[in-house]
Wavefront OBJ file of the C-alpha trace (Angstrom):
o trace
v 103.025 21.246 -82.229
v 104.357 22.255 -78.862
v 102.800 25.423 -78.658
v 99.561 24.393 -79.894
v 99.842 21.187 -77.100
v 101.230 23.819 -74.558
v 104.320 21.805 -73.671
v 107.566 22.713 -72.949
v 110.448 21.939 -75.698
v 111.814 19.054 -73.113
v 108.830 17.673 -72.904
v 108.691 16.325 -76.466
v 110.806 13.516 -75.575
v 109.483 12.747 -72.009
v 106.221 12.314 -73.613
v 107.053 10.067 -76.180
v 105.040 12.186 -79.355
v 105.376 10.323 -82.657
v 103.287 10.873 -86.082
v 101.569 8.237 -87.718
v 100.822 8.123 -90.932
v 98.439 6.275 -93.481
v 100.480 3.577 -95.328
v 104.075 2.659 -94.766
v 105.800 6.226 -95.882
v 106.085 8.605 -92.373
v 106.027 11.605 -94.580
v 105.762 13.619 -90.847
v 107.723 14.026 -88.146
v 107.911 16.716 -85.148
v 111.570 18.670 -85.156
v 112.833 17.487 -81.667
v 114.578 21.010 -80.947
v 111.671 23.606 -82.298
v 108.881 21.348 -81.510
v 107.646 22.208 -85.254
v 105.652 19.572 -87.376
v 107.850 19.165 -90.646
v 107.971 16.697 -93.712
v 110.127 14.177 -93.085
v 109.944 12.209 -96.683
v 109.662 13.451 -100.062
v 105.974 14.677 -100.887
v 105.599 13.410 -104.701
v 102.095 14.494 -105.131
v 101.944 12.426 -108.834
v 103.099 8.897 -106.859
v 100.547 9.921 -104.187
v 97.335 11.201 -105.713
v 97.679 10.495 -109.251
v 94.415 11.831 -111.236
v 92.585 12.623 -108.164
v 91.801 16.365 -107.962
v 92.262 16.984 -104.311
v 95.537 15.154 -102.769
v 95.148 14.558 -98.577
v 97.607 12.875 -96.557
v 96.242 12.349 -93.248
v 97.956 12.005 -89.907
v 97.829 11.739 -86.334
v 99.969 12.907 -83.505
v 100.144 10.375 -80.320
v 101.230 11.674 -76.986
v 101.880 9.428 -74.469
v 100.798 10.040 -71.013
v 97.753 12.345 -69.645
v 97.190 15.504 -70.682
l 1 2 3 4 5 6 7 8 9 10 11 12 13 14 15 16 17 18 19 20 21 22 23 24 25 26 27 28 29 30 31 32 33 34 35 36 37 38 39 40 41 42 43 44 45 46 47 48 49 50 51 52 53 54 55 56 57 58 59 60 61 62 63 64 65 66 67
């Protein structure tokens, strides 16, 4: 997520990034020291999706601040 937003690793936290997710589950979070987007709840594609062929869980990524 950092690379992609071409920030700086310290700049994670000065921006004030959080995911937000669908629902009340944040099944997303951004790793503070790599700056990667990882899961940060259990994925149990059953629970989620049941019998619907193609599962999505959708999610945004706010930055505070200009860009």
């Amino acid at each position: 997520v950092a690379k992609d937003l071409g920030l700086q690793l310290p700049a994670l936290s000065d921006r004030g990034i959080h995911i937000v997710s669908e629902g009340r589950t944040q099944y997303f979070a951004v790793h503070g020291k790599t700056g990667h987007l990882v899961t940060a709840e259990r994925i149990d594609r059953e629970q989620l999706c049941e019998s619907v062929q193609q599962c999505v869980l959708r999610c945004e990524l706010v930055v505070e601040g200009e860009m």
